[in-house]
C-alpha positions in Angstrom: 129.3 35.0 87.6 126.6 32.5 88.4 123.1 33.5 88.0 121.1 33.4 91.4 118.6 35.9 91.1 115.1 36.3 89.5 115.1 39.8 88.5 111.1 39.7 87.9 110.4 38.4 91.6 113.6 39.7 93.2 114.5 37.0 94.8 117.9 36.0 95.4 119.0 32.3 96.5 122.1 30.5 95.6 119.4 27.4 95.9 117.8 29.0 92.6 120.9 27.2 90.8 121.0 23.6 91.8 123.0 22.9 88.5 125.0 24.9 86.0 122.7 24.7 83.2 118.9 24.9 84.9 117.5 27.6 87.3 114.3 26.8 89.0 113.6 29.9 91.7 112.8 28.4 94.5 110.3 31.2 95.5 107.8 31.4 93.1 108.4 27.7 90.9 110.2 29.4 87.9 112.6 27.2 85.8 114.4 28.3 83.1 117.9 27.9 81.3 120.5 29.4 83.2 122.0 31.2 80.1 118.1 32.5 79.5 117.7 33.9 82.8 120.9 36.0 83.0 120.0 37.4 79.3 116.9 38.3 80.6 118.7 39.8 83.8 121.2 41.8 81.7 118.0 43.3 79.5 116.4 44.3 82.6 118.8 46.1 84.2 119.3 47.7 81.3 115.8 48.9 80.3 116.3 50.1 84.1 119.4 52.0 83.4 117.7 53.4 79.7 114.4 54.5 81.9 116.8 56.8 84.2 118.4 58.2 81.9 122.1 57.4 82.4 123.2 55.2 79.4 121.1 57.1 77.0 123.1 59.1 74.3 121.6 61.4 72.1 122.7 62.1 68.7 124.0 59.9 65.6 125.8 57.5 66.3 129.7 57.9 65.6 130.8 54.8 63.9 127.9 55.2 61.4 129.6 56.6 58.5 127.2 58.5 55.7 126.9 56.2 52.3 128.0 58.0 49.0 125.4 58.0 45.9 128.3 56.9 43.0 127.9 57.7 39.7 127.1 53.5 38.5 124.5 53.6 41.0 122.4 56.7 39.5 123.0 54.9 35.9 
């Protein structure tokens, strides 16, 4: 997938990407690495996702196992 759009501007141009490693948006002037702007993409859509409510799970979590108090650690 090749990162075309500035999430923060919404603006959407496969001219954003004029090489593989730099994005400049071509809207509003901003330049970035490429690998930077689609991190900050991915975070985005999900603090969007959080704020409606449809990845959020309540509860512990179920791979967190409880830790045990041993007897040579209360010595």
């Amino acid at each position: 997938m090749t990162i075309t759009n500035h999430e923060r501007v919404g603006h959407v141009s496969a001219d954003n990407r004029q090489t593989q490693a730099k994005f400049a948006c071509v809207d509003c002037g901003y330049e970035n690495n490429a690998d930077v702007v689609g991190a900050i993409n991915v975070l985005e859509r999900g603090h969007r996702l959080l704020a409606c409510g449809e990845l959020a799970q309540s509860g512990r979590s179920v791979k967190q196992e409880p830790t045990e108090v041993t007897q040579a650690a209360s010595a």
